[in-house]
C-alpha positions in Angstrom: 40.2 0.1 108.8 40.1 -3.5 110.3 37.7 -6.0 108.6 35.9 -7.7 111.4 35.1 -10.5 109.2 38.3 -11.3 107.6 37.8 -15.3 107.0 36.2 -17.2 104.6 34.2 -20.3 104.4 33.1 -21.9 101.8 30.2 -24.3 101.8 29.3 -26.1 98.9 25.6 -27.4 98.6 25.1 -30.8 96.6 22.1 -32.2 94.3 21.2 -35.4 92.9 18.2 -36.0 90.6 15.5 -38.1 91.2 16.5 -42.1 91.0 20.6 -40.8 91.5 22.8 -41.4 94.6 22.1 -43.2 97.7 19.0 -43.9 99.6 20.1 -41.5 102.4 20.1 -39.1 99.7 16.6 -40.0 97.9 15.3 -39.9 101.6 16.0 -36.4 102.0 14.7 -35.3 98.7 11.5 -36.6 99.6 11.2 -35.6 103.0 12.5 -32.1 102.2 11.1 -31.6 98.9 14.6 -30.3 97.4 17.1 -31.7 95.1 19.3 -30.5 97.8 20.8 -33.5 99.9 24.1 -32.8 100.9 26.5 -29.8 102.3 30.1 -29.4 102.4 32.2 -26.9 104.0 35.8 -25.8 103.4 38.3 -22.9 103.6 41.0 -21.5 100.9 43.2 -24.9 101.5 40.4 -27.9 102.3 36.9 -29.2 102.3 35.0 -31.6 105.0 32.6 -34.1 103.1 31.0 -35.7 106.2 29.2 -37.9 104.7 27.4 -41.5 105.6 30.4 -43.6 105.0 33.0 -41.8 106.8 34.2 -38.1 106.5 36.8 -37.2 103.7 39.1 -34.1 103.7 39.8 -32.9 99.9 42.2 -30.5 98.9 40.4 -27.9 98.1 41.3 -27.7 94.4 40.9 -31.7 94.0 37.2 -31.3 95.7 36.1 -28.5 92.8 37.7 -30.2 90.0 36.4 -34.2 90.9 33.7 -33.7 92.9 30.4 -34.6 91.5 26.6 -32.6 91.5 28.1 -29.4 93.4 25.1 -27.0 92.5 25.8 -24.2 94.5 28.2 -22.6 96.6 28.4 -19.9 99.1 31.8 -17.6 100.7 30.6 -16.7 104.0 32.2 -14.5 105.9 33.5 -14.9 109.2 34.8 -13.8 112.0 37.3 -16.5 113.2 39.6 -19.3 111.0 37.6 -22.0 109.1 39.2 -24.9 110.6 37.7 -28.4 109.2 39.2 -31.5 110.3 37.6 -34.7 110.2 36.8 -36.0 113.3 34.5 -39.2 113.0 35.7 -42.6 112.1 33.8 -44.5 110.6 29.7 -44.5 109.4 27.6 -42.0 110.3 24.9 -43.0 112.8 21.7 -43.0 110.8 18.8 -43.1 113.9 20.0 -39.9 115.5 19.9 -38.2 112.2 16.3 -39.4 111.7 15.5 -38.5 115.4 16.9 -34.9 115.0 14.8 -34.3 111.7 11.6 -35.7 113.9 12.1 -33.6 116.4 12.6 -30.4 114.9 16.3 -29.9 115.6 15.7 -30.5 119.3 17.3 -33.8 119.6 20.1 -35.1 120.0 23.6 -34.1 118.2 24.4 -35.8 115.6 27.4 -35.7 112.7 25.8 -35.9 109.9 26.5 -33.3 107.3 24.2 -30.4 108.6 25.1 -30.2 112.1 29.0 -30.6 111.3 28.8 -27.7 108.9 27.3 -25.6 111.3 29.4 -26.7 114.3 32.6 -25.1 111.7 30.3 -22.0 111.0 30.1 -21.2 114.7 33.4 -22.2 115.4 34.2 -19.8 113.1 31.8 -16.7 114.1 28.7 -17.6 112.4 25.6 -17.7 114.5 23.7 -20.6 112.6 20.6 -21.5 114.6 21.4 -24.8 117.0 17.9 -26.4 115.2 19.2 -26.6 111.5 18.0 -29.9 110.5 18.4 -30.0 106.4 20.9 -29.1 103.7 17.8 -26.4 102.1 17.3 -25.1 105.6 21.1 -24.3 106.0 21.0 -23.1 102.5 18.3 -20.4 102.7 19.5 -19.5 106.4 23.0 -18.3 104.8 21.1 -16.8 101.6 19.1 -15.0 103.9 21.1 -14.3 107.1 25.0 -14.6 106.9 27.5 -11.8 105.3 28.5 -13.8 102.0 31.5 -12.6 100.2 31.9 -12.0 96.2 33.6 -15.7 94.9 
């Protein structure tokens, strides 16, 4: 029998107590009411962090290990490769961010970390809704809608 979903990605969801990280971070918290602010997404080798500065590629192994305030992780099955390679030099553009969380997801494309993990899920099979906006929303979506694999 052939496993149609013979990949694996693995996104790792990040938290940060009140008063901890940046202000990007506190921002979110507030606006989305969860200690969820951040979302990574790897494969068996790597992990993207695209995060405000610039976006880092860990070994996967390294990213575990050092990483700080992973508080959950999902393996979600796909269909195709989970390829992540970083693609933006440099700081994140903060207004579109801010723009796409005000509109609703309708406006414009951004890279911050939400809509770069779900560009790699798609790539990669996974039919995240074009409108995700927040790290929760991308979290509950996959609790509630993707094929997750036993760690």
């Amino acid at each position: 029998m052939i496993d149609e979903y013979p990949h694996i990605a693995r996104v790792y969801f990040i938290s940060t107590p009140p008063g901890v990280g940046s202000w990007h971070s506190q921002a979110i918290r507030i606006l989305t009411g969860s200690k969820i602010v951040h979302v990574c997404i790897g494969n068996s080798r790597r992990v993207l962090d695209p995060n405000v500065r610039k976006e880092n590629l860990w070994r996967r192994d390294d990213f575990e290990r050092m990483y700080p305030r992973i508080s959950h992780y999902m393996h979600v099955r796909c269909r195709h490769p989970v390829i992540v390679n970083a693609t933006r030099e440099g700081r994140l553009k903060v207004l579109p961010t801010v723009a796409r969380f005000a509109t609703n997801g309708k406006w414009p494309e951004t890279d911050d970390c939400v809509q770069v993990t779900c560009r790699v899920l798609r790539r990669a099979g996974v039919p995240v809704p074009l409108r995700m906006t927040t790290p929760i929303g991308l979290f509950r979506w996959l609790a509630k809608e993707a094929i997750l694999a036993s760690p």
